[in-house]
N, C-alpha and C positions, 0 to 999 in steps of 0.2 A: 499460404493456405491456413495455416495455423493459428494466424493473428485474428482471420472471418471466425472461424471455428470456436476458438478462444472467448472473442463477443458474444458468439450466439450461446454457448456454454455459457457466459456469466449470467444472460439474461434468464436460463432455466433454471439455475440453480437459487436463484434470490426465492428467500420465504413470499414475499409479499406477492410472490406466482403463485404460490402453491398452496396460500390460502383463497387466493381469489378462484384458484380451480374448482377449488374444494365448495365455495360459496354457490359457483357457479352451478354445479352438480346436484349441491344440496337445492336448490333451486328448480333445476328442469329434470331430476330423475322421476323415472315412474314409481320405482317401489321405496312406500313410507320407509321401509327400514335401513334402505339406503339412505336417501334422504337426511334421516335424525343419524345415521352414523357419519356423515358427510359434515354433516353441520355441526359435529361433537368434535372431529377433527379439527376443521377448521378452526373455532373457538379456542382447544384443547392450545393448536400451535400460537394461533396468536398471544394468548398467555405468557407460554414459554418463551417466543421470540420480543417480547415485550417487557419481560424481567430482568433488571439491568442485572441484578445481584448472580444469577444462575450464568450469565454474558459473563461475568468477571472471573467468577469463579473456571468455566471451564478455561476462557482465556489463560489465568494465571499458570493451567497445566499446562499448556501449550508454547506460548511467551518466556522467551531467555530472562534472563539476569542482567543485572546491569554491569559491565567488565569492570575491571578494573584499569585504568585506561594511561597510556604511556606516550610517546609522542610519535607522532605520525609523520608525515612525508605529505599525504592527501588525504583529505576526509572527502568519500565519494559518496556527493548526497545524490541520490537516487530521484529521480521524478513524479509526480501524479499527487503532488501534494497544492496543487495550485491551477488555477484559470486564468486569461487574460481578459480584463474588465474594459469594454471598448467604450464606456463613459469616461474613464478617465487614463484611457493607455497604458495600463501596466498592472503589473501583476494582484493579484486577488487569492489569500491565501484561503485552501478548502478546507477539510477533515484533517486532512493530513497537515496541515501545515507547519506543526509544530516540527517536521524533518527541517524546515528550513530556520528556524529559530533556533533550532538546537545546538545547527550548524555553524551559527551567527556566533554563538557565544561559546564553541570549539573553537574556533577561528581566532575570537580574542582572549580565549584564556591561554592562548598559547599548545594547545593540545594538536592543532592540524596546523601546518605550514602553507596546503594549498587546497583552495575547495574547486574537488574536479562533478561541476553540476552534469548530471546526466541526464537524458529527456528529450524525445522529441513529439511528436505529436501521436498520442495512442488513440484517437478520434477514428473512427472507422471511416464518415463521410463528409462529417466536416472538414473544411478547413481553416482551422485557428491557429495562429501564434505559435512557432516551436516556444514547447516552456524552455529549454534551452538556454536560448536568445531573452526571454522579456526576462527573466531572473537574471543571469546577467546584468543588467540592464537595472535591476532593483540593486544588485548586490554592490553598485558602479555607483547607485543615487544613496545607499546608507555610506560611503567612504570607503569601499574595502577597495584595497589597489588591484585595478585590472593585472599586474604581474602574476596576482596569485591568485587569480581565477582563470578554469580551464573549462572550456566546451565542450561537452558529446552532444550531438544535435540530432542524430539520425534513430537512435534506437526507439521502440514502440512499446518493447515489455522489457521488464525484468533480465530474461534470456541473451536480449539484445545489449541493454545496458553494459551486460561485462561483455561480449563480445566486440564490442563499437570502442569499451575503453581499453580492452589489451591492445588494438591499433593505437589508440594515442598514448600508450606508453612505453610502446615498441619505438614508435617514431622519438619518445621524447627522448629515446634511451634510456629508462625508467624500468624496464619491466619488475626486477626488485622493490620497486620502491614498498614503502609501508602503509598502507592504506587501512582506513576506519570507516566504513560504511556506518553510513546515517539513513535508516527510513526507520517505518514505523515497526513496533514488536512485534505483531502479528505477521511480518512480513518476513521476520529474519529467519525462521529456517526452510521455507522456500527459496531465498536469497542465498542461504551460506550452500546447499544443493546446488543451484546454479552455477555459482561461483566455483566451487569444486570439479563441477564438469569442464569449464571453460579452463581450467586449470592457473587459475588466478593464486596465488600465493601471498604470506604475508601478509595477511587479512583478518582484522578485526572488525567488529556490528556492536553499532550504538542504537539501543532502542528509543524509542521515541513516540507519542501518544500511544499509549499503551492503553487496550481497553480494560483493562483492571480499572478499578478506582476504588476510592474511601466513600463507602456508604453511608447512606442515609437511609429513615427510615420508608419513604419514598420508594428507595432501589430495590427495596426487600418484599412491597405490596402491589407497590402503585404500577400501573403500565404505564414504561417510559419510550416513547418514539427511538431514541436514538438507539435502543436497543437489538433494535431490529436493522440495522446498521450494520451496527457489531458486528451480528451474526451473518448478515449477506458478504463482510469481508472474512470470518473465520473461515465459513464452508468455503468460498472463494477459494484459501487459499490453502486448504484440506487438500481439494480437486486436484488445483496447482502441485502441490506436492507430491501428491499420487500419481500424476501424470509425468510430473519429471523425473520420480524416481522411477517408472516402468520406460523411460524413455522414448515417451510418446509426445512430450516438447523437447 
């Protein structure tokens, strides 16, 4: 019940609802005053959610540090960073995708010994591709030896992710092992909460597309689209956090 919930919570909480309500309102209300306060709203937010520079900045309060990094056992890269492109069979990296590049070049710098990819379909009504399986399947056509790639196929969020994987490392007789979580920055202290509760140990977080960035002077005036991004995964994952720490995921 949690994962319907979850969906229909993400879809409220995106900005680009909440100006369209507002649009909407300022549109069919009776009284002028509402109206023009409606539409000052709206306006007022789409500004803010449309300012990369104000995105970075709250981000950067929010967003870890980059560790300092030792050698691991498994770098467990997390899912929701990729689609399955049915033109050409395989995988199609999204927003996220830099978790799985990052992971690429952990793998050969010698930093992780084994990538335990996590994912399986978080789709409410589709049915597409465990990412799983088609990453696999990329990480098999770049030369990485299937010996050192491990499966979780079944989980839908976060929550599931480490739960699905204390199973395969109980099984692998691993539970110790050392593990370096690879997703994105905005994700990791929703992630290390998780992780804490499932009682996973031995756990270090590699960031990755961070919505910080080196400005321009574009990011400081100009309304940038992808801003409003940003901000639909920060509040995301504000909620997220608030919700797992009162223990209502």
């Amino acid at each position: 019940m949690s994962f319907f919930l979850s969906k229909f919570l993400l879809f409220l909480i995106r900005p680009l609802v909440w100006i369209a309500v507002l649009l909407l309102y300022s549109l069919f209300a009776k009284h002028k005053r509402c109206k023009k306060k409606a539409l000052i709203a709206a306006v007022t937010l789409l500004l803010v959610c449309t300012n990369n520079f104000l995105l970075g900045t709250v981000a950067a309060w929010y967003e870890p540090e980059y560790p300092k990094l030792k050698h691991y056992d498994i770098g467990m890269l997390l899912g929701g960073f990729s689609s399955y492109q049915n033109q050409t069979k395989a995988l199609k990296a999204e927003y996220a995708g830099d978790r799985l590049t990052q992971t690429i070049r952990l793998y050969h710098d010698g930093v992780i010994d084994k990538i335990l990819m996590s994912g399986g379909s978080g789709n409410l009504l589709e049915r597409n591709p465990v990412e799983a399986i088609y990453t696999q399947e990329y990480l098999k056509a770049i030369r990485i030896p299937d010996s050192t790639i491990i499966i979780e196929k079944e989980s839908r969020n976060t929550k599931e992710n480490f739960a699905y994987t204390m199973e395969i490392l109980k099984k692998m007789n691993k539970p110790n092992a050392k593990i370096l979580v690879i997703t994105s920055a905005w994700h990791i202290p929703r992630t290390k909460l998780l992780a804490e509760k499932q009682g996973l140990k031995n756990v270090d977080y590699y960031p990755t597309n961070s919505l910080k960035d080196n400005y321009s002077f574009e990011d400081y005036l100009l309304p940038q689209s992808k801003a409003i991004m940003g901000w639909e995964l920060l509040i995301k994952e504000w909620v997220g956090y608030l919700t797992t720490k009162i223990g209502f995921t």
